[in-house]
N, C-alpha and C positions, 0 to 999 in steps of 0.2 A: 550550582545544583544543590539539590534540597538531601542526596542522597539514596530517595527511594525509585526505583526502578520504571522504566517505561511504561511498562504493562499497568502500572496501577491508577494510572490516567486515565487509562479507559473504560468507561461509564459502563459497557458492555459487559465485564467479568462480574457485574456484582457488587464494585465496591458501592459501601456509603459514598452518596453525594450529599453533603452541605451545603446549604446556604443559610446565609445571615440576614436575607433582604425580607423585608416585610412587604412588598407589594402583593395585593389580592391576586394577582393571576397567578403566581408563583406558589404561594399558600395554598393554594387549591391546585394545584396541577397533580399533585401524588398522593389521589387518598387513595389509602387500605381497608383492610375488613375491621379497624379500631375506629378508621373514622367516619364509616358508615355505621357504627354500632352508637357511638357516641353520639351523632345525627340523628339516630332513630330514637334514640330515649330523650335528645331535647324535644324532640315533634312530639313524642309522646305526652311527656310531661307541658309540653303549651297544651295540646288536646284537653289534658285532664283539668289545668287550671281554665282555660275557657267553657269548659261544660262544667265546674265549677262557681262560677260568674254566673253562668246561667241560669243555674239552679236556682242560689241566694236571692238573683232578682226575681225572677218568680216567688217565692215562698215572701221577700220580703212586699212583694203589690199584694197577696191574699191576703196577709196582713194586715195591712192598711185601713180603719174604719171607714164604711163609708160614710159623707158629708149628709147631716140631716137638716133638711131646710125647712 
């Protein structure tokens, strides 16, 4: 035995559960209100650099001389 007591096995009181494993389904199974906060300001921040992009290409076709033939 390791020592510490029955009860602390059980996932039910609360304790931290660890894990080490990297698989996607695992990783995602226990989000909080950090990593819905953190989710929401990458979306954010993709938003802002795609309307970004956006903009530049616009501004940089007005640009553009037209061709005189």
């Amino acid at each position: 035995e390791d020592g510490l007591p029955d009860r602390y096995a059980d996932p039910a009181n609360g304790c931290k559960q660890v894990s080490d494993s990297f698989a996607p389904g695992q990783l995602l199974a226990g989000w909080n209100g950090i990593t819905w906060a953190v989710l929401g300001i990458a979306l954010l921040l993709l938003a802002l650099i795609l309307l970004l992009i956006r903009f530049l290409r616009r501004r940089i076709r007005r640009k553009k001389p037209t061709p005189v033939n």
